[in-house]
Each structure stands twice: as C-alpha cells, then as structure tokens.
N, C-alpha and C positions, 0 to 999 in steps of 0.2 A: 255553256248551256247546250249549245247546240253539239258534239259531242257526247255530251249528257242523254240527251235525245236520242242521236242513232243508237247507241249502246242498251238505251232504254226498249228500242225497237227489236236488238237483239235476241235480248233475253224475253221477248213474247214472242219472236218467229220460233226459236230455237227451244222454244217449252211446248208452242203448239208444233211441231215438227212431231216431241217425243211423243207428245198427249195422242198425236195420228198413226204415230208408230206402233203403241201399246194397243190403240183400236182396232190397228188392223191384227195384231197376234188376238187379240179379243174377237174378233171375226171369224177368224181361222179356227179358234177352239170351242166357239159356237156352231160353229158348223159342224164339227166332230160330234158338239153334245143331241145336237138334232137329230145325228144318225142312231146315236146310242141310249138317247136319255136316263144316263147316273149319274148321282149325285156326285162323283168323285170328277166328272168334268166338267159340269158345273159350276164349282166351286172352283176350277182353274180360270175360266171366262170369265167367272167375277170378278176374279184378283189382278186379268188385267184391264178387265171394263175400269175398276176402282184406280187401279195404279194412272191409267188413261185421264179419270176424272182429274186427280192429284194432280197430274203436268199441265192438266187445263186449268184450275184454280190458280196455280204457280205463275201461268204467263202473266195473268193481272196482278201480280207483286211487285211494287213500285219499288227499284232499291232505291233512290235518293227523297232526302227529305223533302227539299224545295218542289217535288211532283206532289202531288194528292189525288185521290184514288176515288172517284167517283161512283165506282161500282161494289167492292166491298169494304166494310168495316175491315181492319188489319188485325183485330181480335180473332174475328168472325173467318175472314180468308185462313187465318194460321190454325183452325181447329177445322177447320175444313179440307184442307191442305193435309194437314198431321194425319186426322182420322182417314181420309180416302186411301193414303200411301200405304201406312201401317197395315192397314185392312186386307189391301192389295198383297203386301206381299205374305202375308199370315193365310190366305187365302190359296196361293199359291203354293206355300210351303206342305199346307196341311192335302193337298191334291196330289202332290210328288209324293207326300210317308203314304195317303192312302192306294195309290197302284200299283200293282206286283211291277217288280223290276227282271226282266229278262237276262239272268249273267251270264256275259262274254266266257265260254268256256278256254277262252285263253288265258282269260287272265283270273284263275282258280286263287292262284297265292295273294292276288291283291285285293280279295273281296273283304277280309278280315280289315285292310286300312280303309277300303270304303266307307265299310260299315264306322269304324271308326271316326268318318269325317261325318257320317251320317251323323251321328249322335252327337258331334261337336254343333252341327247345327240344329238339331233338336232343339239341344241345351242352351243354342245363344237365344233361338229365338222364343224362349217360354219366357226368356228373363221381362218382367211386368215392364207394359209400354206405358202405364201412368207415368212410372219412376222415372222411366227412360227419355219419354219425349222425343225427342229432334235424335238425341244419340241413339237410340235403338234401328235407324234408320238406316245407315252402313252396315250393321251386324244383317240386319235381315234381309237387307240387299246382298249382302256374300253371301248370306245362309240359303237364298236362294238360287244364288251362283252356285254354289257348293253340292247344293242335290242335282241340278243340273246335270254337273261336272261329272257327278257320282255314274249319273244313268247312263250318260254318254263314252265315260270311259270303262268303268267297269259293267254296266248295261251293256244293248246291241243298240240301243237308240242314236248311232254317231252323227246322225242330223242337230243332232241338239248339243251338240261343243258351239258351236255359234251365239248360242242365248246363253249359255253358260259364261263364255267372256263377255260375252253383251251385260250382264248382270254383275258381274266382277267388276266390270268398268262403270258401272252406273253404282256399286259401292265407292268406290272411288270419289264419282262427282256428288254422293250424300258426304260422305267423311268430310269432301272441300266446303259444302254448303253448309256445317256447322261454324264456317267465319263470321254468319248473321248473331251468333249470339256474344260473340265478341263487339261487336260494332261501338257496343256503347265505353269499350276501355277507355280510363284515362293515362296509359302508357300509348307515348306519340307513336313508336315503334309499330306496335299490334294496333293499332287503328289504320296506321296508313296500310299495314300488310293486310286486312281485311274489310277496309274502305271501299263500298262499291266501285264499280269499275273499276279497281287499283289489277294487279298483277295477278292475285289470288283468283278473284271472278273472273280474267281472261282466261286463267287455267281451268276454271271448274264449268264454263260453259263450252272449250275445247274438248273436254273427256266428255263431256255430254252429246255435244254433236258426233263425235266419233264413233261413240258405242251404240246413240241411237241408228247410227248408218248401217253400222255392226247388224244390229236389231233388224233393221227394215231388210237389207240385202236376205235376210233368210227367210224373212213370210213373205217376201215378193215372189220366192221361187214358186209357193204353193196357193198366192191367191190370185198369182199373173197368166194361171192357165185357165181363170175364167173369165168371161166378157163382163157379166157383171159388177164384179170385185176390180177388172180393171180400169173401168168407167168411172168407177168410185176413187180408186186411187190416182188414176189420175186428174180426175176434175178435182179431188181438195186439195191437191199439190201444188195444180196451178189456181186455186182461188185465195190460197196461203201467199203464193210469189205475186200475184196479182196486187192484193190486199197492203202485202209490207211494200212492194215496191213504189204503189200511190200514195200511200200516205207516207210516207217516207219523202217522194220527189215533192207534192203537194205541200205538207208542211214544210219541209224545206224552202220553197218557194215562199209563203205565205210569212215564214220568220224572219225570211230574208229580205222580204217586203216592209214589215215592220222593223226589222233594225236599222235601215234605211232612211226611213218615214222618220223614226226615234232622232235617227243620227242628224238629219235638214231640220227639225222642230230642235236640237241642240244646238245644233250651227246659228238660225237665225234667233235664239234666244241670248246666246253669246254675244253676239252683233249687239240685236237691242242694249245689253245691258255695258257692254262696252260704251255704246254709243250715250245713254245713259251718266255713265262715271267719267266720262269726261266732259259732256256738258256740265254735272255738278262741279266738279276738280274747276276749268273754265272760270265760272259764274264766280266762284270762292276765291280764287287766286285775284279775280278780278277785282273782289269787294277787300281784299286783305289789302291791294296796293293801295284803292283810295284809303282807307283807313290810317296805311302808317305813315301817308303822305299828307293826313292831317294838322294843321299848324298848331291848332291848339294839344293834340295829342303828342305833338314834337317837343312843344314848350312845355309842356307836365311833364316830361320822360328828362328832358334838361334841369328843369327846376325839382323832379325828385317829389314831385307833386301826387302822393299814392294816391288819398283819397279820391281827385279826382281821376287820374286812371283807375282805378278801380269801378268807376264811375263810367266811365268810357266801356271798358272792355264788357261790365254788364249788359249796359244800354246793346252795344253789337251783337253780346252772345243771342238775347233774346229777340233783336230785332228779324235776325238772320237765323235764328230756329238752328245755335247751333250747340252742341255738348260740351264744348272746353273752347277758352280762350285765355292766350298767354300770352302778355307780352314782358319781354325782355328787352333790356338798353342792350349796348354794343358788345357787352363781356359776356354776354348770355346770363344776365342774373336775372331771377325774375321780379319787375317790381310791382306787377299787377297781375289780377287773374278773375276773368268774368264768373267763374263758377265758384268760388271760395275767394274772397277777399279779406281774408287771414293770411290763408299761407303764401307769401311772398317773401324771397330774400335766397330763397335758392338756385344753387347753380345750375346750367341745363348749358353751359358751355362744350358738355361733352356729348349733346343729341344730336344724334345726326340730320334730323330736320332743321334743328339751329345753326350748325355748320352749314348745312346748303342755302339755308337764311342768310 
C-alpha cells in the first residue's frame, strides 16, 4: 500500500511539473501575442495553455483500483483529458502551417525533404481524432515534434531543436501511456507488463520528466530575464516541492501511525482470543475426565449397554451446549454418539484425537 502511495504521489508531482512547464511556454507565447495581436499566435498559446490544462487533469488520475477519486468522475476526467491534449496539440500544429517559415539558405537541397516531412504530418494529424482517441495522441505529439524540427533545421529558427526533441520525447511518453487500455487483459504476461506501477509506468513517467526538463530548460532561458516571470517560477516550483514533500512525510507519518495502532489492536485481540480457547479447551478437557471416569458410563461401555450410552452421551452434549459427542471403548469403535444415536459401530481407531485418547 504504502509504496502504492508514494508512486501514487509521483505521477501527480511529475504531471503538475509538465502541466507548469507547458504554462510557462503558454506564457512566453502570450507575451509574443500581446506585442503582435494575430490570430496565428494565438492559436499557439492556446495549444499550450490546453496541453498545460491536459497534464493538470492527468495528475488527478488515480492508477490503482483500491484508491477512489474524490474529485472527478473517471468518465468525465478522460474526456477532459483526451479533448484538452488533442486540442493542444491541433492547435499548435495548425500555428506552425499558418507562419511563413525563413529557409536556411544552406540547406537549398534539403527543403524538398522538409517539405516532405511537412506533409507526412499534415496527413497524420488530419486523420479524425473521434476514430483515433487515445492512439491519435503519439502521432500528433511527433507531428508536432516534426514541424518543429522542420523550422529549426531546415528554418533559421535553431532555438527551437529543443522543443522539437522536447515533443519527440513526449510522443514517446503518449505511445508508453497507451498501456491504460490494456490494463484490463486477461493474458497474465500484458497485465503485469502494463500494471500500474509495474516496469512500463516507471519508463513512461522517466521519458516524461526528462523531456519536460528538456522543455523547461529552454523557456527559462526567455522568461528568467524578467523579475516577474521569475517570481512566478520560482514560487510554484517551490509550492509544488513544498506541497509533495508535506504530504508525503505527513501521510507517511499518519499510516504509519495507524499500522501501528492496527498492529497493538491485533496483538491484544490475539491475546484475548488465545486466552479465550484455552480457558474453553480447559473447562472441556475438564468436564470429558469427569465424564469417562463415570461408573455407570464405565459399566454400560463394559456391559455393551448402547441405549443407555446413548443416553449418557445426549444428556452431556446438551447439557454442555456442545455439537458432537463420541464415545468409543478401548479399540476406537464407536458405541455411542450424543448427536445421532443410529450411527454407531464404526471405526475411528485411525483418528488422531482417538490415538492421543
């Protein structure tokens, strides 16, 4: 459980990390649109204001079953999730085809494969995101990476090969995050490989923090040379490390209080019940010697006397409130039985209670 927990903590530090990372490129190109007000940069700051929203919807995704989700419906979060992503990066894509692109007069012969990658992303990401869902989400993450790439290398833009692998790599961590639709397999194999917390989601939260760093290390360069913008990133950074690190040590603390607590309320309920089954055990072993140390139940058990054993052994079961009674002579036969006074005549020479008898 508790494992469960930190890991559970992970994947909401390391969603609101990216959700702060995308805000701040959404910052950066808001501030661009303010100087310029068109519509072609507009529609970039929305795409990563929306991508931003998407990694904040995401940290409140519960992966394990035994948690429950207080704050959204898991319908409700995954169409909120799906539509803010997709948006995001549709939004993006269509900002990069709408701005003239400046080309690298060196690189004349490579604009024809540019172009060619251009339209390989065109074409992936027109293909309809109803159909697509969750899989169209890698393609448009590369697609983004891909025009990126384009501007940055065959462009004059070289500031921007940074968010180019920053985007390549966060295809990556959507391609790993399609293991949530497997989850329900009944091959043991592909459940354990795409098992929360198993091996898979340590990879795919790995490629996520990497590329978001990727990400962050390049809009810090442009929004670290203002006080404002710096005040800002750094007070959520540390009210992020503030936040996981308290409740983290706090519940920590608090579970480990209660397993505790759990483990002493075991402890002395064990005691009790020990203490319990052997004063019954006691009490019974007690009431069994007077019993077979009875003379007239000696003299019926010699004389072969059923009825009245049978008579005997009922009178005890009920006196004594107890579920079976059986008595045997010396060979372990049975010649009496308080609870069925039919069946007698059988062996029990091979019980291991009658052997320790």
């Amino acid at each position: 459980m508790l494992p469960a927990f930190y890991l559970q903590n992970l994947h909401f530090a390391l969603n609101i990390f990216s959700s702060m990372v995308f805000s701040w490129c959404f910052w950066l190109y808001f501030d661009v649109w303010v100087a310029r007000k068109n519509f072609r940069d507009s529609l970039k700051w929305l795409g990563f204001l929306f991508l931003a929203i998407s990694f904040l919807v995401h940290a409140f995704h519960l992966e394990a079953t035994y948690f429950t989700n207080p704050f959204l419906n898991e319908s409700l979060s995954d169409t909120l999730f799906l539509g803010s992503r997709t948006l995001g990066y549709i939004l993006i894509i269509l900002s990069i085809l709408l701005e003239p692109t400046l080309l690298n007069p060196n690189k004349k012969e490579g604009v024809n494969m540019g172009l060619a990658f251009l339209g390989t992303g065109m074409a992936v990401s027109g293909i309809p995101l109803s159909a697509l869902g969750h899989f169209s989400l890698p393609i448009l993450a590369a697609a983004t990476g891909l025009l990126f790439l384009y501007k940055s290398t065959f462009g004059l833009e070289f500031h921007l090969r940074k968010v180019a692998i920053s985007f390549f790599g966060i295809s990556v961590f959507e391609l790993l995050s399609l293991r949530q639709l497997f989850e329900g397999s009944s091959k043991v194999a592909i459940f354990k490989l795409v098992s929360p917390f198993g091996t898979l989601w340590m990879i795919e939260h790995f490629v996520l923090i990497v590329f978001s760093l990727i990400l962050s290390a390049w809009v810090f360069k442009y929004l670290l040379k203002r006080l404002q913008t710096q005040l800002y990133i750094f007070f959520s950074l540390s009210i992020l490390l503030i936040f996981v690190i308290s409740t983290v040590s706090f519940t920590s603390l608090l579970l480990g209080n209660i397993r505790n607590e759990a483990e002493n309320q075991l402890e002395t309920s064990v005691k009790v019940l020990d203490y319990a089954l052997e004063g019954k055990k006691a009490g019974l072993i007690s009431d069994i010697e007077v019993f077979a140390k009875d003379t007239e139940m000696i003299g019926a058990v010699k004389l072969d006397q059923k009825s009245a054993l049978a008579g005997m052994a009922s009178d005890f079961l009920l006196s004594k409130k107890l579920s079976s009674v059986v008595i045997t002579n010396i060979d372990g036969q049975v010649v009496a039985r308080g609870e069925d006074s039919e069946r007698v005549g059988d062996a029990l020479s091979g019980n291991g209670l009658v052997k320790r008898s």
